[in-house]
C-alpha positions as CSV (number, residue, x, y, z in Angstrom):
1,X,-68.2,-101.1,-31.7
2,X,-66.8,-97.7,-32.5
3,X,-69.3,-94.9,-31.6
4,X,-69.3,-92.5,-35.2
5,X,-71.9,-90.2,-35.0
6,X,-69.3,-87.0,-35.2
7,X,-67.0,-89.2,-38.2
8,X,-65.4,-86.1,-39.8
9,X,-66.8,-87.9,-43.4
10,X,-70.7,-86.7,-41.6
11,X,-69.8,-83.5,-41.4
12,X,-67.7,-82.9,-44.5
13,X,-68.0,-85.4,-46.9
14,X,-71.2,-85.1,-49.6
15,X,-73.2,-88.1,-50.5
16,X,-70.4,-90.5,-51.8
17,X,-67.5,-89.8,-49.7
18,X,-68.6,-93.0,-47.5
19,X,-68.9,-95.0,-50.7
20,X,-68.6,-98.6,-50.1
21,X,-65.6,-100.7,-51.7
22,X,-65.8,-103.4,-54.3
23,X,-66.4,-105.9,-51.8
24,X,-69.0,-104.8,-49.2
25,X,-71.2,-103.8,-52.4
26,X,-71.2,-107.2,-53.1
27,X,-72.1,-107.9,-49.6
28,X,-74.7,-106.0,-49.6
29,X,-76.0,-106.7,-53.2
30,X,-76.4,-110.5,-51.5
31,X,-78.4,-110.1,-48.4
32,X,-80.2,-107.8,-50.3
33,X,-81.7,-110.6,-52.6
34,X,-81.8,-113.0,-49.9
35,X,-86.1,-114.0,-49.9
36,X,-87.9,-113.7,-46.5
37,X,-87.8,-117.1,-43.9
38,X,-85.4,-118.7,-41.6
39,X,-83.0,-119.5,-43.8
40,X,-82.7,-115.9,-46.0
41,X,-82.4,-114.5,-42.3
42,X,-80.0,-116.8,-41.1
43,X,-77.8,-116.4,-44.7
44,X,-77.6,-112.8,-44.1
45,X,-76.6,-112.6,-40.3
46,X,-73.3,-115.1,-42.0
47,X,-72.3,-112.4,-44.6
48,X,-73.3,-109.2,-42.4
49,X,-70.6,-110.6,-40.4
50,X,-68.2,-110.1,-43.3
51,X,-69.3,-107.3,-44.5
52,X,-69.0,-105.7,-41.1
53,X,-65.5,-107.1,-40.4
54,X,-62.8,-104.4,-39.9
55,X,-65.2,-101.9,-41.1
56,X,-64.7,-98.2,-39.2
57,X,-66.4,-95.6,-41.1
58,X,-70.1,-95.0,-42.0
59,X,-71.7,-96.2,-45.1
60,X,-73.6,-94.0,-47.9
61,X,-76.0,-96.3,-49.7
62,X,-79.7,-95.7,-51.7
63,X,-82.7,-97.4,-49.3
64,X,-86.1,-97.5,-50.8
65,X,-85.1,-94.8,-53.6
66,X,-83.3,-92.8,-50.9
67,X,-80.1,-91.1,-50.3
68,X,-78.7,-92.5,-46.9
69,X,-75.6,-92.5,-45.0
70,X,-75.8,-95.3,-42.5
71,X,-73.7,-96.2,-39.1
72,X,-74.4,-100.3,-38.7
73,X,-72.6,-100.5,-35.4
74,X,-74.4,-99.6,-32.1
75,X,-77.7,-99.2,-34.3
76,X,-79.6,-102.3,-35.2
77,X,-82.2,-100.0,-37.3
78,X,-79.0,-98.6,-39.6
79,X,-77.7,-102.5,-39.5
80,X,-80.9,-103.9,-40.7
81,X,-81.6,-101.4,-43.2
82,X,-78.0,-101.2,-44.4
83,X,-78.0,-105.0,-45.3
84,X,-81.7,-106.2,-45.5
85,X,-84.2,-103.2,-46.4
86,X,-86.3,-105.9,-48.0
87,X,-87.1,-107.0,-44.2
88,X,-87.0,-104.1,-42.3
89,X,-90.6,-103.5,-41.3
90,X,-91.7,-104.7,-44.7
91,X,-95.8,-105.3,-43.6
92,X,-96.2,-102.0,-41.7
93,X,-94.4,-99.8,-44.8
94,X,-97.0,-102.0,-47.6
95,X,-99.6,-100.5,-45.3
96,X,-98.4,-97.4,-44.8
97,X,-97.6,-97.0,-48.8
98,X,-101.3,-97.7,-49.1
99,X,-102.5,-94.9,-47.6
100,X,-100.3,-92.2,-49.2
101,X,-101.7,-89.2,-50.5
102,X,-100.1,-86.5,-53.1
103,X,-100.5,-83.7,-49.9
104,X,-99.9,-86.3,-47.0
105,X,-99.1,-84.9,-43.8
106,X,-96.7,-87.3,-41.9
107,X,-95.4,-87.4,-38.1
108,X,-92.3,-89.7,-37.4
109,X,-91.7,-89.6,-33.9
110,X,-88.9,-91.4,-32.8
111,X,-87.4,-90.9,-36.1
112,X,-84.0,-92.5,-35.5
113,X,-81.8,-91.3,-38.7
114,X,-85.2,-91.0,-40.6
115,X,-86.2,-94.3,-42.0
116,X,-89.5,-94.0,-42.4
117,X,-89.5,-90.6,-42.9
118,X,-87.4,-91.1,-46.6
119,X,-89.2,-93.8,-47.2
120,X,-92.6,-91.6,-47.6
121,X,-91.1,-88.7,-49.1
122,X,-90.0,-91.2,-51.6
123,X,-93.6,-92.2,-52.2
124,X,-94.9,-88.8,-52.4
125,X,-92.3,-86.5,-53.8
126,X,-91.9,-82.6,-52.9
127,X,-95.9,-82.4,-52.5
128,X,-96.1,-84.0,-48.6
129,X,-95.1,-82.7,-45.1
130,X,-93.4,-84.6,-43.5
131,X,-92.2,-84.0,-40.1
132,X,-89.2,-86.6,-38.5
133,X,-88.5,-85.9,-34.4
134,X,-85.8,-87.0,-32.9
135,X,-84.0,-86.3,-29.7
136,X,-80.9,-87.7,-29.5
137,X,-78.1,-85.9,-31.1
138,X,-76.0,-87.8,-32.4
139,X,-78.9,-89.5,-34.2
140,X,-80.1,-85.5,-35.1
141,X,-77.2,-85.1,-36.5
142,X,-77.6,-88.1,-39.1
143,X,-80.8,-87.7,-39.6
144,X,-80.3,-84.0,-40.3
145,X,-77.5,-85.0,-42.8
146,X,-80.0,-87.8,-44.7
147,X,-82.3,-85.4,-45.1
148,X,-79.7,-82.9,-46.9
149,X,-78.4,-85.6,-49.3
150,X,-82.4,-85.7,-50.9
151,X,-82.8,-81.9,-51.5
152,X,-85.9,-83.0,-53.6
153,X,-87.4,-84.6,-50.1
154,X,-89.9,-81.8,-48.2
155,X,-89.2,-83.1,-44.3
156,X,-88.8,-80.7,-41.2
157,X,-86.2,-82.3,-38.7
158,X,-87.1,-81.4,-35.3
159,X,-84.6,-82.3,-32.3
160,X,-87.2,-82.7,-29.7
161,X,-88.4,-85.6,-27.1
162,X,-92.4,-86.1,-27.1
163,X,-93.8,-86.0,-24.0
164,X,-96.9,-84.7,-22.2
165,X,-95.6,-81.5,-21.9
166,X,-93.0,-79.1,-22.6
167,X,-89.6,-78.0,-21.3
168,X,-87.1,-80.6,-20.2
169,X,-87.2,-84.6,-20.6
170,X,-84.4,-86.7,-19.1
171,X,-83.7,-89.0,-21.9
172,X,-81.9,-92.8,-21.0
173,X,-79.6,-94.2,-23.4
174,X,-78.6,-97.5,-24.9
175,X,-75.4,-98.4,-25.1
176,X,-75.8,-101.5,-27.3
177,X,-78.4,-99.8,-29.2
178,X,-78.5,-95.8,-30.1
179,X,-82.2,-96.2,-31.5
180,X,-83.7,-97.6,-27.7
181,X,-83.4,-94.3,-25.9
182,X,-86.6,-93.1,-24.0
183,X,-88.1,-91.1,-21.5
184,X,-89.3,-93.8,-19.5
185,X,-85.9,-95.7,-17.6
186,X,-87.1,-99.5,-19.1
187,X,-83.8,-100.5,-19.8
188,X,-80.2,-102.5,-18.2
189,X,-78.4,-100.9,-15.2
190,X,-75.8,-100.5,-17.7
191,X,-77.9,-97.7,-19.6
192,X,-79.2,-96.1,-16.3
193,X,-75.7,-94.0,-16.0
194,X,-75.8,-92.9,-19.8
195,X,-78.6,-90.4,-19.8
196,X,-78.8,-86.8,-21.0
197,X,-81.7,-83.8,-20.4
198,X,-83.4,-82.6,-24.0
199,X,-86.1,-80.3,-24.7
200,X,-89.5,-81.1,-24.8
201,X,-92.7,-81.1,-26.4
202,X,-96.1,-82.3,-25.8
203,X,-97.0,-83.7,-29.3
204,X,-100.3,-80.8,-29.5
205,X,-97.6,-78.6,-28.9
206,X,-94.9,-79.7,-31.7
207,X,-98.2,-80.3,-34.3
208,X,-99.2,-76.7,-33.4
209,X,-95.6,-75.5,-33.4
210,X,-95.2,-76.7,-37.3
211,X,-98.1,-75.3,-38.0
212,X,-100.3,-78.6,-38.9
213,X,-103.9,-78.4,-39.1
214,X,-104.2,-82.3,-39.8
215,X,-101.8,-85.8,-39.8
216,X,-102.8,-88.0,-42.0
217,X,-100.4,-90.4,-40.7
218,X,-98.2,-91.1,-37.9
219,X,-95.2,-93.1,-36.4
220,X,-94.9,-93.5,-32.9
221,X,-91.8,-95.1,-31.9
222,X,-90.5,-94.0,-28.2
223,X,-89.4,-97.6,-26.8
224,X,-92.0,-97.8,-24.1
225,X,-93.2,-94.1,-23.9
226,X,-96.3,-94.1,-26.6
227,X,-98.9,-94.0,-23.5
228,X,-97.4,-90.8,-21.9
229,X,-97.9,-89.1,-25.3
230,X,-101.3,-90.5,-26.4
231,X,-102.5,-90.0,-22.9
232,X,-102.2,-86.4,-22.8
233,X,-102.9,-85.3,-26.8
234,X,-105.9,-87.1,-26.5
235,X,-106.8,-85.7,-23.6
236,X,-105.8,-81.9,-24.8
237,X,-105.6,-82.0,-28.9
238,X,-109.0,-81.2,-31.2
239,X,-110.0,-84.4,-33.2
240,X,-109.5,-82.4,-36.5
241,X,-105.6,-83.1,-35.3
242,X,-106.1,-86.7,-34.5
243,X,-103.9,-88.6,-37.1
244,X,-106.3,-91.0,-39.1
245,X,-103.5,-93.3,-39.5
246,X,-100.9,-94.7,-37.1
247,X,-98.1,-97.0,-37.2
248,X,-96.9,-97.8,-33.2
249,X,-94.3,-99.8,-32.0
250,X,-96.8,-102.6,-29.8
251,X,-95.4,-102.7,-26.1
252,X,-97.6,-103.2,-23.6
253,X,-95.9,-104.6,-21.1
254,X,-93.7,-101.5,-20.9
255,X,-96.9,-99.2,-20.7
256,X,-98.8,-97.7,-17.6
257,X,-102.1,-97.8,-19.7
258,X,-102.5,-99.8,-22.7
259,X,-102.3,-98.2,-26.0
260,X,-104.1,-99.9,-28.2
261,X,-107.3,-99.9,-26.1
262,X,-106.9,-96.5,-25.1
263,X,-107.1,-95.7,-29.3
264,X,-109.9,-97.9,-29.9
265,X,-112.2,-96.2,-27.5
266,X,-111.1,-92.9,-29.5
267,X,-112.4,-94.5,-32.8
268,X,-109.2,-95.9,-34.1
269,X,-109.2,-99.9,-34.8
270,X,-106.6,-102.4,-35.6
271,X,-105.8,-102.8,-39.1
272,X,-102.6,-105.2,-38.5
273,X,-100.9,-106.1,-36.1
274,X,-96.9,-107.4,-36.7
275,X,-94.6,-108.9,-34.2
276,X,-93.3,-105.3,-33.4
277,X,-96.1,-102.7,-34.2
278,X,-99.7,-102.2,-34.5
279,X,-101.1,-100.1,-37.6
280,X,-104.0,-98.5,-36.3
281,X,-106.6,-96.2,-38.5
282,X,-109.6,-94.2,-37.4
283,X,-112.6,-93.5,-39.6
284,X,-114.4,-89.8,-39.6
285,X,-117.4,-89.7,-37.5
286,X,-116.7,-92.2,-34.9
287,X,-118.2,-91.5,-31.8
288,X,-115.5,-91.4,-28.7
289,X,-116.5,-93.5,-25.7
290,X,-115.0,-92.8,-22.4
291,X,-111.3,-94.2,-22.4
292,X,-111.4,-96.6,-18.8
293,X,-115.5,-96.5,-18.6
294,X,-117.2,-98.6,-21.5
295,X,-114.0,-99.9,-22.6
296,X,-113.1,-101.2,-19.3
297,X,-109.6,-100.3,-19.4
298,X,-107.9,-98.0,-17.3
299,X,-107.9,-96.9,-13.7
């Protein structure tokens, strides 16, 4: 697959340039009306196929009422989103449309090319703060350049890797997949040689750096790295910072402590679970036990 992220039509072109011909809108108009189950799924793997044949530039397209330019090759979020929005993470973004508020404050770590991230502003309009982190560059870069083509959007891209602390982070890359990179090496021998040094920021530190004083929401999305970050900002951040919502990618066979049970002994509580995340909420005034001692998790 060709590797895009500096296409010269990024950096130039305004929303447009990448405008898809007669027939990959028609592609893409079909898998977009294809219902959920085995058989929409399967129909819309056959014509992605098509509609990625020879295909060597980005995309621009309108996703949930938003401005995107999109790179469906070594990306599976852009692929997926390109073609079938209607199934891209379609229970966890009901949930989180639920709890959207005219002043929300949102947090998208891990925010790939900024997904979510448009998809709230688009809820809430110029009124919300949202924040969208991201590390890599070349995914910066688009997600920098989404943002620009929805001037009416109010979201702070930050090109930072969570972690428990600040400085440096070695990030690990990928190849078959720009949107797996993470701070903990959990991937292929093939991806232990493609890795790159970012900055860092313990996520009490980038809250306090964009001068929050609350989260209603937040996404946490680092491909195996949620614990190192929870660990420490629950250890270190004041509860008025605590997010009271949050949407997190459910791996616990890649953590060191579990996530989930290290939130519920903080006063959060499963709302959902889907077969990639867990959407979490906490309620004001719920006492915080002893993460490891009554919850029996831990070391």
């Amino acid at each position: 697959m060709p590797a895009l992220s500096r296409d010269p039509g990024l950096r130039d072109g305004g929303f447009g340039t990448c405008r898809p011909g007669r027939f990959r809108r028609m592609v893409i108009a079909a898998t977009r009306q294809l219902p959920e189950g085995w058989t929409g799924r399967r129909l819309a793997l056959l014509l992605r196929r098509f509609g990625l044949a020879f295909l060597n530039h980005p995309l621009d397209v309108t996703v949930f009422g938003a401005a995107m330019r999109l790179h469906p090759f070594a990306n599976v979020c852009e692929r997926r989103v390109l073609f079938t929005p209607q199934f891209f993470d379609a229970e966890e973004r009901a949930l989180l449309a639920a709890h959207v508020c005219e002043d929300m404050v949102f947090v998208d770590i891990g925010a790939n090319v900024g997904i979510y991230s448009l998809f709230v502003a688009g809820l809430v309009g110029p009124g919300a703060r949202i924040v969208a982190v991201e590390p890599q560059p070349a995914l910066f870069d688009r997600l920098v350049h989404n943002i620009a083509f929805n001037p009416g959007f109010s979201i702070d891209a930050v090109p930072v890797a969570v972690t428990d602390r600040d400085g440096a982070a070695r990030l690990f890359l990928d190849p078959n997949n720009e949107g797996q990179a993470s701070i903990r090496f959990i991937m292929s021998s093939e991806a232990e040689t493609m890795q790159i040094n970012v900055p860092s920021r313990s996520l009490l530190s980038l809250l306090r750096a964009q001068g929050l004083s609350r989260v209603d929401a937040m996404k946490l999305d680092v491909t195996g790295a949620e614990d190192i970050i929870l660990a420490a900002f629950l250890r270190e951040a004041p509860q008025s910072l605590w997010p009271r919502v949050i949407i997190m990618e459910n791996t616990p066979q890649r953590w060191q402590e579990d996530c989930v049970e290290m939130l519920k002994a903080h006063g959060w509580r499963v709302v959902q679970e889907t077969r990639m995340n867990v959407f979490m909420e906490r309620e004001d005034g719920v006492p915080v036990m002893e993460f490891g001692a009554e919850s029996g998790v831990g070391g």
